[in-house]
PDB file of N, CA, C and O in Angstrom:
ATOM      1  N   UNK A   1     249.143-130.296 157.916  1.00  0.00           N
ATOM      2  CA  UNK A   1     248.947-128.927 158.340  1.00  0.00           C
ATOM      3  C   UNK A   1     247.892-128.853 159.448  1.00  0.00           C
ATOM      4  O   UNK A   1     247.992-128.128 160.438  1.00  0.00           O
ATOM      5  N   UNK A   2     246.915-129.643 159.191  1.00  0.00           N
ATOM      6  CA  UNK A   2     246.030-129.495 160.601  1.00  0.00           C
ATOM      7  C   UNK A   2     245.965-130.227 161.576  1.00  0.00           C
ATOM      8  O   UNK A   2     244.935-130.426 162.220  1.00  0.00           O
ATOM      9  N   UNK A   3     247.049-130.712 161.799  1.00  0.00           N
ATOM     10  CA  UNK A   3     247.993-131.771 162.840  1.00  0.00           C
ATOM     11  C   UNK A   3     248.506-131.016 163.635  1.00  0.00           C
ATOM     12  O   UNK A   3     248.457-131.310 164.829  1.00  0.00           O
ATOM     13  N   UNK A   4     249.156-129.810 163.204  1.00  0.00           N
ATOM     14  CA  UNK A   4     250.383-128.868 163.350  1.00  0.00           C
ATOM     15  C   UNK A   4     249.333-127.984 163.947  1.00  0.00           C
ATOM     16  O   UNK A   4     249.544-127.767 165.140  1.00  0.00           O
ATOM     17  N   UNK A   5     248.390-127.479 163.519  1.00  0.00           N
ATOM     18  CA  UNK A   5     247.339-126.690 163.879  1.00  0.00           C
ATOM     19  C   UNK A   5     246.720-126.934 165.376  1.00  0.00           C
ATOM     20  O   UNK A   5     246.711-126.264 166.409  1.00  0.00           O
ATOM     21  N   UNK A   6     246.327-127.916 165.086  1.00  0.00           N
ATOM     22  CA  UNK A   6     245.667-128.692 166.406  1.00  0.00           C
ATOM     23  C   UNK A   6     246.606-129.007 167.667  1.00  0.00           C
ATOM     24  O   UNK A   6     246.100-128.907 168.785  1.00  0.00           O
ATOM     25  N   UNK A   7     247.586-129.282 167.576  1.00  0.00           N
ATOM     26  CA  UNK A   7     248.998-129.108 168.145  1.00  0.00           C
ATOM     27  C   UNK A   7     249.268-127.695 168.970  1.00  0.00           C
ATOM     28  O   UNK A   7     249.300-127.574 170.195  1.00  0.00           O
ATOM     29  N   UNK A   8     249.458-126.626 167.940  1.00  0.00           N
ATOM     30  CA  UNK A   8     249.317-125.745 168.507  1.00  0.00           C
ATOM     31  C   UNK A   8     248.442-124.774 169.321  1.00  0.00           C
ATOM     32  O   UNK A   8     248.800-123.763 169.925  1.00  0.00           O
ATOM     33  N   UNK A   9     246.674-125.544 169.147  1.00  0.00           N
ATOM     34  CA  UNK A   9     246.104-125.062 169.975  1.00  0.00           C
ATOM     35  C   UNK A   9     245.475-125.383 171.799  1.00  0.00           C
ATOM     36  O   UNK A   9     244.851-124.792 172.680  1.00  0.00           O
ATOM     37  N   UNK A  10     246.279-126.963 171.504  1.00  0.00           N
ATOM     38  CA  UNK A  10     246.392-127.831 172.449  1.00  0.00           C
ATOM     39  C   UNK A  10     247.157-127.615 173.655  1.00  0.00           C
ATOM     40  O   UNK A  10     246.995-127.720 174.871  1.00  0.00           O
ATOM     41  N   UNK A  11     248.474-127.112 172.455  1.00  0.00           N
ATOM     42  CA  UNK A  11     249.661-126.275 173.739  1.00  0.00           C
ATOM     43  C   UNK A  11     249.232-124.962 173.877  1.00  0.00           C
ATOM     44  O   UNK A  11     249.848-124.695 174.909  1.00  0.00           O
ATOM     45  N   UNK A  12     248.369-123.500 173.477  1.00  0.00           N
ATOM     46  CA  UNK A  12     247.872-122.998 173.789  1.00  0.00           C
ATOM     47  C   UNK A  12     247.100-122.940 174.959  1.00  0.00           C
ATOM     48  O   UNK A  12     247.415-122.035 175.731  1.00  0.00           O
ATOM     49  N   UNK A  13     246.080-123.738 175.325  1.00  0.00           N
ATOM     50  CA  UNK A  13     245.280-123.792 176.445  1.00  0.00           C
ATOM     51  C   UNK A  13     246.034-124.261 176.954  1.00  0.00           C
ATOM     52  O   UNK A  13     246.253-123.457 177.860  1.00  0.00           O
ATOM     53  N   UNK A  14     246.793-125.182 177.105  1.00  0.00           N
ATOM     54  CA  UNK A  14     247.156-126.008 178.096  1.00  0.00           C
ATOM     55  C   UNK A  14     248.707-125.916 178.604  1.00  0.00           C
ATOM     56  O   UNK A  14     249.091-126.635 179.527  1.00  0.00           O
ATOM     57  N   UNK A  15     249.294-125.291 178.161  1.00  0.00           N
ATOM     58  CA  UNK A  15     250.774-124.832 178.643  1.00  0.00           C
ATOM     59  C   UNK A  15     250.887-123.581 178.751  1.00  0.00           C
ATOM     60  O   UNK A  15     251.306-123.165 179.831  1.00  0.00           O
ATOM     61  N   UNK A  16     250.617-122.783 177.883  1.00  0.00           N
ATOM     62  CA  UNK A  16     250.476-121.149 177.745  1.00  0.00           C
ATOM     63  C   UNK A  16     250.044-120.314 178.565  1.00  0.00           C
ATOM     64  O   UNK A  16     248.832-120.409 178.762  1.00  0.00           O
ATOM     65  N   UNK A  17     250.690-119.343 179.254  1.00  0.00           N
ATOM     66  CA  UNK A  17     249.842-118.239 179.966  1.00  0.00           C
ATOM     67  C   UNK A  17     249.286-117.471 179.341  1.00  0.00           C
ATOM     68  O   UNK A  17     249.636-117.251 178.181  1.00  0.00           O
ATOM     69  N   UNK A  18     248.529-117.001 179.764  1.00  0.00           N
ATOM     70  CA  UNK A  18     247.626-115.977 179.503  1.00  0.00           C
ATOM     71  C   UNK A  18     247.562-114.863 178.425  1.00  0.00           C
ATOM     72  O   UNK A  18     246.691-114.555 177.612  1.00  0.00           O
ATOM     73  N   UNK A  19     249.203-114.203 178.798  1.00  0.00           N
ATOM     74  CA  UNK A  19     249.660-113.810 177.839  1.00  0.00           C
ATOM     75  C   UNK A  19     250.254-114.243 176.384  1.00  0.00           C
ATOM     76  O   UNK A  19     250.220-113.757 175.253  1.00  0.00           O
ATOM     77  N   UNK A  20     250.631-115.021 176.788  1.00  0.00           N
ATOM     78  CA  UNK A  20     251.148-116.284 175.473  1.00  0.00           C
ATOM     79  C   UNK A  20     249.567-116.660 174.651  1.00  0.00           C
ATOM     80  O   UNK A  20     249.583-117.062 173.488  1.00  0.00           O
ATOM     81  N   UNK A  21     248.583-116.520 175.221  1.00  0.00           N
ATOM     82  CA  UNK A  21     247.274-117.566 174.272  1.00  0.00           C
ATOM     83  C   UNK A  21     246.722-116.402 173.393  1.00  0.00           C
ATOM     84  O   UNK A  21     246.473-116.478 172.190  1.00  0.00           O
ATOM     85  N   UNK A  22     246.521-114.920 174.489  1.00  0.00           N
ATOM     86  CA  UNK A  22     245.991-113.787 173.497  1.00  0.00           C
ATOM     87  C   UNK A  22     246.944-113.649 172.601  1.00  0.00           C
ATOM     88  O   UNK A  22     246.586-113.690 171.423  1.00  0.00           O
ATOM     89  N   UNK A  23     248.195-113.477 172.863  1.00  0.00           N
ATOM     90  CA  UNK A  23     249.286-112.740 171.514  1.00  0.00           C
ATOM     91  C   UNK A  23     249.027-113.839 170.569  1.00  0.00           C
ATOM     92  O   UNK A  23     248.581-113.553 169.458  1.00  0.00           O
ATOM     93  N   UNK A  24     249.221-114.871 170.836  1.00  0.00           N
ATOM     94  CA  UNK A  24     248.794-116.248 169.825  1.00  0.00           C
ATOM     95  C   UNK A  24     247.917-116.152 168.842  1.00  0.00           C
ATOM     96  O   UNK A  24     248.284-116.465 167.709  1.00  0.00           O
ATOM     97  N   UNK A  25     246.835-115.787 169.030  1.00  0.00           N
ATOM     98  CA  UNK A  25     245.235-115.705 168.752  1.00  0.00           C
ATOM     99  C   UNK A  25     245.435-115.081 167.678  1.00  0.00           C
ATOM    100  O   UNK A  25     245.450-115.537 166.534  1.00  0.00           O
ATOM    101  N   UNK A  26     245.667-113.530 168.191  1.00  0.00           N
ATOM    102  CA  UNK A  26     246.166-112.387 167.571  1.00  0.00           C
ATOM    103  C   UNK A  26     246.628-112.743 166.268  1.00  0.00           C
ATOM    104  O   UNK A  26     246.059-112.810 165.179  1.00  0.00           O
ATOM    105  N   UNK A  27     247.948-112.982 166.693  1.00  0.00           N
ATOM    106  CA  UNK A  27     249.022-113.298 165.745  1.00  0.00           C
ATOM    107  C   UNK A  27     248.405-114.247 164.495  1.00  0.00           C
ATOM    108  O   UNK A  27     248.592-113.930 163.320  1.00  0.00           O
ATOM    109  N   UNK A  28     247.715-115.338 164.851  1.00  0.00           N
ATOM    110  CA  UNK A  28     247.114-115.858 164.066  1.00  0.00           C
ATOM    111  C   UNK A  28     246.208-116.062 163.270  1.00  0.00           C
ATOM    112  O   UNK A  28     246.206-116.818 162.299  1.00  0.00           O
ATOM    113  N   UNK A  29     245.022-115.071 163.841  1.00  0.00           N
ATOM    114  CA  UNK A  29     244.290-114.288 163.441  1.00  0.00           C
ATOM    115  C   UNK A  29     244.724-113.301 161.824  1.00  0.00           C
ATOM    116  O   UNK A  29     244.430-113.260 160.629  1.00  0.00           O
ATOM    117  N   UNK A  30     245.496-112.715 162.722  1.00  0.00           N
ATOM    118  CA  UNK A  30     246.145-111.978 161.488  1.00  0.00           C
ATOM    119  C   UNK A  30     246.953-112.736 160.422  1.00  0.00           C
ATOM    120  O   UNK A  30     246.656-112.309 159.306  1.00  0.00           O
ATOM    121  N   UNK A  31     247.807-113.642 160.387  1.00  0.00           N
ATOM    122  CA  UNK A  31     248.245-114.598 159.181  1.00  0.00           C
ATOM    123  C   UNK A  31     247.271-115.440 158.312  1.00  0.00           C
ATOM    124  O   UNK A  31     247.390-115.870 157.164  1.00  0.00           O
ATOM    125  N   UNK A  32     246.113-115.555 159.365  1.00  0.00           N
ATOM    126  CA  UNK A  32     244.899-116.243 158.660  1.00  0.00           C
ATOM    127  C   UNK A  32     244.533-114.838 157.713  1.00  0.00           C
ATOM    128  O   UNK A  32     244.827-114.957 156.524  1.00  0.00           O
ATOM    129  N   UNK A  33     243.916-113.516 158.133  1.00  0.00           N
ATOM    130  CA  UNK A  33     243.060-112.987 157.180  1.00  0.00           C
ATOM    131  C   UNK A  33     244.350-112.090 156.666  1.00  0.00           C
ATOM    132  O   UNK A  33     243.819-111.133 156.102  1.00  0.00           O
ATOM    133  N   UNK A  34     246.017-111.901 156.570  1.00  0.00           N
ATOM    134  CA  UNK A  34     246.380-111.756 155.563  1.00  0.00           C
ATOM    135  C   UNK A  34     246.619-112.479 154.209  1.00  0.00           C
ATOM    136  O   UNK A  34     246.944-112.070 153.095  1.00  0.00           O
ATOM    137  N   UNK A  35     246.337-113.709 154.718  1.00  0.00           N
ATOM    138  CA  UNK A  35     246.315-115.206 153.735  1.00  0.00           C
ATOM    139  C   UNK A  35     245.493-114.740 152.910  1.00  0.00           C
ATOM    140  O   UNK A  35     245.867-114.759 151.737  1.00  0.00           O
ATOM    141  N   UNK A  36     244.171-114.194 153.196  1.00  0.00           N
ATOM    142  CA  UNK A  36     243.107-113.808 152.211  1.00  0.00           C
ATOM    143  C   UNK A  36     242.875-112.262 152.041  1.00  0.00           C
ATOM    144  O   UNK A  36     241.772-111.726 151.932  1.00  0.00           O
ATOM    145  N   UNK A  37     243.790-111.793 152.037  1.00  0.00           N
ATOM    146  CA  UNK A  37     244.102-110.425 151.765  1.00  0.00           C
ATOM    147  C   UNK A  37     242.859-109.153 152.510  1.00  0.00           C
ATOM    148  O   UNK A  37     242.323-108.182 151.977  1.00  0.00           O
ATOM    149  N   UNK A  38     242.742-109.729 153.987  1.00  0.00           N
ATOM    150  CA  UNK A  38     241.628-108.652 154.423  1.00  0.00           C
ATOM    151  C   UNK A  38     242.750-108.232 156.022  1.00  0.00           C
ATOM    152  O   UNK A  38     242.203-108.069 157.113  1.00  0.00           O
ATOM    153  N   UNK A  39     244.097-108.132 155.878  1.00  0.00           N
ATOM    154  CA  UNK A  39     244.782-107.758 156.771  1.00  0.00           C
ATOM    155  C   UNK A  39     245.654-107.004 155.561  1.00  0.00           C
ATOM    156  O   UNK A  39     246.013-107.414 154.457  1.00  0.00           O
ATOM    157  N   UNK A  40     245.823-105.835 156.183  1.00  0.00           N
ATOM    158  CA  UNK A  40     246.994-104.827 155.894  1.00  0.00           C
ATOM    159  C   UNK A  40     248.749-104.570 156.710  1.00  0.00           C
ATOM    160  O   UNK A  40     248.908-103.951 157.762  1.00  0.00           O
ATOM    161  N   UNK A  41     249.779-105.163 155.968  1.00  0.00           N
ATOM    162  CA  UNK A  41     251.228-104.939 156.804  1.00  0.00           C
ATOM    163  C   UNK A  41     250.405-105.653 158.248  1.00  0.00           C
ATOM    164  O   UNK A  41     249.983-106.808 158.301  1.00  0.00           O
ATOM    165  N   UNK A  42     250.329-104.703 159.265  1.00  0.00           N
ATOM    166  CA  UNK A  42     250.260-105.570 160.472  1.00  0.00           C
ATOM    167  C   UNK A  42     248.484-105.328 160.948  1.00  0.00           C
ATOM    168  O   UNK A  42     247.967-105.872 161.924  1.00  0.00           O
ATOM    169  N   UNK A  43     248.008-104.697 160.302  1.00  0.00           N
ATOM    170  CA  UNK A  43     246.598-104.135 160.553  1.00  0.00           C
ATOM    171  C   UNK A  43     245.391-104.575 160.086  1.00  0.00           C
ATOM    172  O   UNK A  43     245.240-104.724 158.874  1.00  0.00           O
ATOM    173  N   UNK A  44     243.912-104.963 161.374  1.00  0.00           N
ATOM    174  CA  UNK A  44     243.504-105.777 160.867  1.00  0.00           C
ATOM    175  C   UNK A  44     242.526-105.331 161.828  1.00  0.00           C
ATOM    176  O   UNK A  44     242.753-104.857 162.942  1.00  0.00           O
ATOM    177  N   UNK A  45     240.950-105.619 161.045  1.00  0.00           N
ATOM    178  CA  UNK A  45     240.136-105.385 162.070  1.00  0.00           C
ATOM    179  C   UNK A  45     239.529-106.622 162.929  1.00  0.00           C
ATOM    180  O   UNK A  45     239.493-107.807 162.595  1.00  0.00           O
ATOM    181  N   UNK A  46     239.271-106.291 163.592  1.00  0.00           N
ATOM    182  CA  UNK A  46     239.266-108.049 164.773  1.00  0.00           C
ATOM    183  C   UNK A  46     237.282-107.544 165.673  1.00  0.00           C
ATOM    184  O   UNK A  46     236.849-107.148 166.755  1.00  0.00           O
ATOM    185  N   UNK A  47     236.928-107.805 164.752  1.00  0.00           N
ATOM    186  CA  UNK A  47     235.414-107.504 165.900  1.00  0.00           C
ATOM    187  C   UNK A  47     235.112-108.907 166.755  1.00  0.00           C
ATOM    188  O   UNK A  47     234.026-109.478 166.659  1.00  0.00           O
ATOM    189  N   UNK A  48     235.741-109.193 167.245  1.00  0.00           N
ATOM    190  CA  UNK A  48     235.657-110.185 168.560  1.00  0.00           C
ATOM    191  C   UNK A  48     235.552-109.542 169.769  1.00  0.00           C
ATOM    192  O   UNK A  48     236.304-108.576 169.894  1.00  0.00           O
ATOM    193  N   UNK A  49     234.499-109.922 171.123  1.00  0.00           N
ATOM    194  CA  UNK A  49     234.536-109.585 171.856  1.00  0.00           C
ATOM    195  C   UNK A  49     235.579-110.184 173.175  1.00  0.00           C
ATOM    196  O   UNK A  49     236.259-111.201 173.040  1.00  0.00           O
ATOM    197  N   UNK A  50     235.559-109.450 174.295  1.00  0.00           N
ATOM    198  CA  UNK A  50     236.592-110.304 175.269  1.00  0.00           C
ATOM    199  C   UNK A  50     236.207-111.672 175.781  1.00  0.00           C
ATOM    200  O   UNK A  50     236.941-112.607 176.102  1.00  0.00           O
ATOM    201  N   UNK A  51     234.631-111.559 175.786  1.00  0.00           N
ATOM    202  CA  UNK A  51     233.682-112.777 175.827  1.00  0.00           C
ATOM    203  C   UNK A  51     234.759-113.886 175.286  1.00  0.00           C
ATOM    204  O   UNK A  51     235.572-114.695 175.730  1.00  0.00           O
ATOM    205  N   UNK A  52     234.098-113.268 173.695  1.00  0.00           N
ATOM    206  CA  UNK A  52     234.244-114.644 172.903  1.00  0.00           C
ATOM    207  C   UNK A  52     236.267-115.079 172.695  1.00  0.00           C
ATOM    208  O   UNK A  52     236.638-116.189 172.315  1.00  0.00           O
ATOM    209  N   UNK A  53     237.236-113.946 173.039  1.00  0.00           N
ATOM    210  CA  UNK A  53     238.500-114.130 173.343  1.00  0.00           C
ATOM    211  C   UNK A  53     238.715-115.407 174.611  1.00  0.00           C
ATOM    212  O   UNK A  53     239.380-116.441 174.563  1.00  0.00           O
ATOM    213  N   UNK A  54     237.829-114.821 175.751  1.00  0.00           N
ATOM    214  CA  UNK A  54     237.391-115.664 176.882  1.00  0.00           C
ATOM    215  C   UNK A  54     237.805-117.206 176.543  1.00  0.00           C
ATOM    216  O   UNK A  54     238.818-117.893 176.672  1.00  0.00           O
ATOM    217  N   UNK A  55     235.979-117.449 175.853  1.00  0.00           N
ATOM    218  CA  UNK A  55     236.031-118.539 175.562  1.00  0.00           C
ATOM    219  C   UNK A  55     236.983-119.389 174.498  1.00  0.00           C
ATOM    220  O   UNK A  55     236.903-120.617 174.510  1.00  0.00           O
ATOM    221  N   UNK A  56     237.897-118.709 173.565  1.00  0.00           N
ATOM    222  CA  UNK A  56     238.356-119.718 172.974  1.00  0.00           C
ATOM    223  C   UNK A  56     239.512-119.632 173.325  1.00  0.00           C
ATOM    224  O   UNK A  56     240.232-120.347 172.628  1.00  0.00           O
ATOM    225  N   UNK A  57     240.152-118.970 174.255  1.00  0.00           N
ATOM    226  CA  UNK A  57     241.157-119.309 175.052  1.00  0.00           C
ATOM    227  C   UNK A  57     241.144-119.825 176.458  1.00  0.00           C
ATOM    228  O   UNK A  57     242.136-119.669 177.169  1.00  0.00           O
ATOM    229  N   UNK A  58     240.137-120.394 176.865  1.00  0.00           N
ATOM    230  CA  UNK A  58     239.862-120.813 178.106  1.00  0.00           C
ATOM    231  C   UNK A  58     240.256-119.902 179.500  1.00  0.00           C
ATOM    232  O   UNK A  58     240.435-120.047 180.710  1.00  0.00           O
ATOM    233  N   UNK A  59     240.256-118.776 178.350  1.00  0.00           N
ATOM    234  CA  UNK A  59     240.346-117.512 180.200  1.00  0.00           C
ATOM    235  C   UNK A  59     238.848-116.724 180.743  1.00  0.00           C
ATOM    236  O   UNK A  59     237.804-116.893 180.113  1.00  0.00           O
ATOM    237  N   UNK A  60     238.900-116.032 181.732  1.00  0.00           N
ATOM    238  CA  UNK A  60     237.799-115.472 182.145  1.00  0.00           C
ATOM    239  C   UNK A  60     237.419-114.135 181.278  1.00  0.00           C
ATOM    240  O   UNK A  60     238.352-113.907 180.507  1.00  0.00           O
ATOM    241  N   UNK A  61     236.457-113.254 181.152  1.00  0.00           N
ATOM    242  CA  UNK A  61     236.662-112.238 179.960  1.00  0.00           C
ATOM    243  C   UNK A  61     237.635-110.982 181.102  1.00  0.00           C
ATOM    244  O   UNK A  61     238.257-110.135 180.461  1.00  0.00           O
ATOM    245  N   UNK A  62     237.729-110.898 182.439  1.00  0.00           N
ATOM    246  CA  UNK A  62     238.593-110.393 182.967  1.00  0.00           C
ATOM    247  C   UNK A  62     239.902-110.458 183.017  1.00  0.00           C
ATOM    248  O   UNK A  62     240.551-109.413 183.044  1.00  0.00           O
ATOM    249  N   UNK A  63     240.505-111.659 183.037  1.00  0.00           N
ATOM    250  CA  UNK A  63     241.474-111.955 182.413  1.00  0.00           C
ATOM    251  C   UNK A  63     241.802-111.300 181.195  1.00  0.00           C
ATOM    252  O   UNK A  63     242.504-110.303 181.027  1.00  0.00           O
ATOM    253  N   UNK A  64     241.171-112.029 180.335  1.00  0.00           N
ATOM    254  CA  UNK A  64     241.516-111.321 178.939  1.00  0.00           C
ATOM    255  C   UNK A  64     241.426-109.915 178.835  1.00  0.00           C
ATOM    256  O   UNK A  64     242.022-109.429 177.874  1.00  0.00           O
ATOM    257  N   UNK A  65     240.909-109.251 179.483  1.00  0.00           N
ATOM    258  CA  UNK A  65     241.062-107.515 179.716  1.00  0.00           C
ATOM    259  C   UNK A  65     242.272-107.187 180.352  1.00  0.00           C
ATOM    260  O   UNK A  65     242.956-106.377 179.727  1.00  0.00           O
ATOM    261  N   UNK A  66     242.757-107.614 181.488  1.00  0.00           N
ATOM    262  CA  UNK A  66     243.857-107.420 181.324  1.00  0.00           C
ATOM    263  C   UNK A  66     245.126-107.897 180.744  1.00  0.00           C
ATOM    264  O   UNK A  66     245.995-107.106 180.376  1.00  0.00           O
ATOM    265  N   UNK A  67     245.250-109.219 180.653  1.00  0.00           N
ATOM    266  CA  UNK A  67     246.081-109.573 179.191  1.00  0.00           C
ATOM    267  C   UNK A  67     246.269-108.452 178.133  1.00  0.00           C
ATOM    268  O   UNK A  67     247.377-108.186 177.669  1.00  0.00           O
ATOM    269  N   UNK A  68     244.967-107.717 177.725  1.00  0.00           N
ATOM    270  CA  UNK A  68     244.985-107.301 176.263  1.00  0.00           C
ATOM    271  C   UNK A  68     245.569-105.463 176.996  1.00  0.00           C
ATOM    272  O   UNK A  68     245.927-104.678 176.117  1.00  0.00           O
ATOM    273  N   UNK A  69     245.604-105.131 177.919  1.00  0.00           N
ATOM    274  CA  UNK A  69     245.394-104.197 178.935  1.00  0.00           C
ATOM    275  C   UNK A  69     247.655-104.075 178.820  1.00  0.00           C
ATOM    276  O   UNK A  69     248.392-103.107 178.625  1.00  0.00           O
ATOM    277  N   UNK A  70     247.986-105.713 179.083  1.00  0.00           N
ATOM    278  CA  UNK A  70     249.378-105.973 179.243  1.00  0.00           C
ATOM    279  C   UNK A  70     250.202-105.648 178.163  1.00  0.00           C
ATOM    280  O   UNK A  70     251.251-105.004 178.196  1.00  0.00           O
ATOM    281  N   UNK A  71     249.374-106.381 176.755  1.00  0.00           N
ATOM    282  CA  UNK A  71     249.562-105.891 175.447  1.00  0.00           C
ATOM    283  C   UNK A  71     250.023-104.643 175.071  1.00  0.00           C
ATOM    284  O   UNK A  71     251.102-104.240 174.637  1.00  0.00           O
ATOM    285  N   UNK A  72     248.695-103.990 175.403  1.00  0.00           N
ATOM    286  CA  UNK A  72     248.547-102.511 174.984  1.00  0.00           C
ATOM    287  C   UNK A  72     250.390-101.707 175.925  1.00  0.00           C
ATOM    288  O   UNK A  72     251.336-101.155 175.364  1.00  0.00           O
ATOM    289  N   UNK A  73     250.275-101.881 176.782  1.00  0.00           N
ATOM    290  CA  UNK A  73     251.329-101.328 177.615  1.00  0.00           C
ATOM    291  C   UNK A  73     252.732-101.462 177.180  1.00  0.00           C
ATOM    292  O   UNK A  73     253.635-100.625 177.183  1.00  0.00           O
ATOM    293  N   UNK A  74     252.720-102.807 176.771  1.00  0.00           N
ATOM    294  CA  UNK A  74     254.151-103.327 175.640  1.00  0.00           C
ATOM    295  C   UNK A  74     254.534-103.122 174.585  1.00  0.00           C
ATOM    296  O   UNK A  74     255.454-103.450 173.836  1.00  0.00           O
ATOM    297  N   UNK A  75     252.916-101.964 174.636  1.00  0.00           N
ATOM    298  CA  UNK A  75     253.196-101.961 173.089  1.00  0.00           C
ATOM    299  C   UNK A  75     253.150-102.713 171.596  1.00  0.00           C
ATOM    300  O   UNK A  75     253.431-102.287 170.475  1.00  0.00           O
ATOM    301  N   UNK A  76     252.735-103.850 172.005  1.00  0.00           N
ATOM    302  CA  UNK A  76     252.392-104.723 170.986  1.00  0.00           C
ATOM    303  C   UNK A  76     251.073-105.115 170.235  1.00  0.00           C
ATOM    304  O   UNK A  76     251.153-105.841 169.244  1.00  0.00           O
ATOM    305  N   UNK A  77     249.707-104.597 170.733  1.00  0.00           N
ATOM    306  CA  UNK A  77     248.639-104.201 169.989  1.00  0.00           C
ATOM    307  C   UNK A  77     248.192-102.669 170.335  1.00  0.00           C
ATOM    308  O   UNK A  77     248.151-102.177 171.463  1.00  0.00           O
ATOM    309  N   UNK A  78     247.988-102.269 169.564  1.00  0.00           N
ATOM    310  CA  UNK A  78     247.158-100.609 169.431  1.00  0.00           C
ATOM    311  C   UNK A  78     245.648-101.259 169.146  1.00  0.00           C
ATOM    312  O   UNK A  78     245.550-102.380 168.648  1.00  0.00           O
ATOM    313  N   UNK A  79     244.537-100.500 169.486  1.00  0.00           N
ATOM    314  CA  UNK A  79     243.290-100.459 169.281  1.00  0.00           C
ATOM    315  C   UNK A  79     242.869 -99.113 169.257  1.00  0.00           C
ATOM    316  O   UNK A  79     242.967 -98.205 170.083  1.00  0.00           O
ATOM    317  N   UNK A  80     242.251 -99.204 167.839  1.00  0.00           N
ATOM    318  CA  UNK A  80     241.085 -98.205 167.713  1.00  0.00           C
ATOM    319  C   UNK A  80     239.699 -98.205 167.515  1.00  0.00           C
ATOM    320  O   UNK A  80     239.022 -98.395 166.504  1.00  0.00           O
ATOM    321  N   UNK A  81     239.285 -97.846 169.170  1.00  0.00           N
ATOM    322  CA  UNK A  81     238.035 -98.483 168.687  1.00  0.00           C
ATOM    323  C   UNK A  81     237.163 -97.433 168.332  1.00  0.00           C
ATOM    324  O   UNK A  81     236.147 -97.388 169.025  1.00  0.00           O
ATOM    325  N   UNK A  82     237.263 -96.606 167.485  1.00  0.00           N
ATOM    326  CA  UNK A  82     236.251 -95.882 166.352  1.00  0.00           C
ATOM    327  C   UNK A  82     236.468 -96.659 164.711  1.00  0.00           C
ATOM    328  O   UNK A  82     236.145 -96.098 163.665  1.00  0.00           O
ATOM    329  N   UNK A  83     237.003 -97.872 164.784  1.00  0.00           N
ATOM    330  CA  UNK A  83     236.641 -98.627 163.694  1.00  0.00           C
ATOM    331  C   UNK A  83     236.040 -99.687 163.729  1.00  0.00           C
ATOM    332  O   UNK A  83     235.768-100.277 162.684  1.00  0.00           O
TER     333      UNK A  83
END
């Protein structure tokens, strides 16, 4: 399992655009803390900054603003940030 893991974060940075590494994150993010029951159906609170998105996806935190900017537009993450 952490073969498979490491694998996938390898091809993350390193094949993946931009868009592909945030939805990734995301996505995984969330299967991790529904694993431990602190994600709801698809909802989940994520206090990470774009900084630290930045850095563990090897993008700039501008980048990742608009990435998450691309998201939002597709419709595929909502943010509320009064939580």
């Amino acid at each position: 399992m952490d073969a498979a893991i490491f694998r996938e974060w390898l091809l993350n940075i390193g094949q993946r655009e931009g868009y592909a590494r945030i939805a990734h994150i995301i996505c995984e993010l969330m299967m991790r803390l529904k694993a431990v029951g602190l994600a709801e159906d698809s909802t989940f609170n994520m206090p990470v900054t774009q900084a630290e998105l930045a850095d563990a996806t090897g993008m700039t935190p501008v980048h990742v603003n608009r990435v998450l900017q691309a998201l939002r537009a597709d419709g595929l993450i909502i943010s509320d940030k009064s939580k």
